[in-house]
N, C-alpha and C positions, 0 to 999 in steps of 0.2 A: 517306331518301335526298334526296329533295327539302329536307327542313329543312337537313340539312348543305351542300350545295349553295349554300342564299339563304343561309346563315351564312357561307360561303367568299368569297362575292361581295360583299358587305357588306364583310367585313376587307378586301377590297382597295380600297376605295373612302373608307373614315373613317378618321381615326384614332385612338390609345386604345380601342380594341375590347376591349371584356369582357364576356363573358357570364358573368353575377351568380348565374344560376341555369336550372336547366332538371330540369321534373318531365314524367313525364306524367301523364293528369288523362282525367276521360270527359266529356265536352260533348256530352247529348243522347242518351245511349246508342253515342256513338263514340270509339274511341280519341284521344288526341291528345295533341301537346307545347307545355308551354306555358314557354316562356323569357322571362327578364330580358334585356336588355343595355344598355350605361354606351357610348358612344363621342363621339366630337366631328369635326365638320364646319366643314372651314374656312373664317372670314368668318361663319357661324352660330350656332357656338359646341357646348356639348354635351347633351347629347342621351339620354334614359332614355327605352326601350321597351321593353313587355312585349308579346306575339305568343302567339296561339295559333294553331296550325298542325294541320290536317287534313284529312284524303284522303278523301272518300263516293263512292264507284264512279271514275267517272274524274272528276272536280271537285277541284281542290284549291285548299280554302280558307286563306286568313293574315289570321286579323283581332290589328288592329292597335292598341295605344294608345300613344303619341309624347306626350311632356313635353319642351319645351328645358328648363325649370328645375326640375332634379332635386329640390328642394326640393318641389314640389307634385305629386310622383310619388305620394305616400304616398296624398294624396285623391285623385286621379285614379283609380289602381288602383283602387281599394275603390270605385269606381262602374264600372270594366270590368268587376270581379270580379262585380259584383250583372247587368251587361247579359251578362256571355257565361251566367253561369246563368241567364238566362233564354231561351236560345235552344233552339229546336226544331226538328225538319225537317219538312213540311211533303208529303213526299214520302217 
């Protein structure tokens, strides 16, 4: 609910909104969604983020990694990819 929501409020806001992809995925031993999306922001320019989205009791987490130049999305990711697997709760 929450995910489609921030995904509703974002389209209104950029333009070229596309979401590239959307899995879900366990981060930590909890469910979660993790999406692509492509859009551009005017005066800016455009804009690749990938988002992992999840709920622990009442907290709800969205970590974020943001590329302007789609071109250097590819490395960027593949060092998200290695920091959200390494995350753990602590509680």
């Amino acid at each position: 609910m929450f995910f489609i929501k921030r995904l509703d409020v974002l389209r209104q806001v950029v333009t070229d909104f596309k979401e590239l992809s959307r899995r879900g995925r366990t981060l930590a031993g909890m469910p979660t969604i993790e999406s692509v999306q492509t859009f551009s922001v005017e005066g800016l320019g455009r804009f690749h983020v990938k988002e992992v989205t999840l709920i622990k009791g009442r907290i709800y987490y969205l970590i974020l990694c943001k590329c302007m130049e789609p071109d250097d999305f590819s490395i960027l990711e593949k060092d998200f990819g290695a920091i959200i697997g390494s995350f753990e709760f602590l509680q």
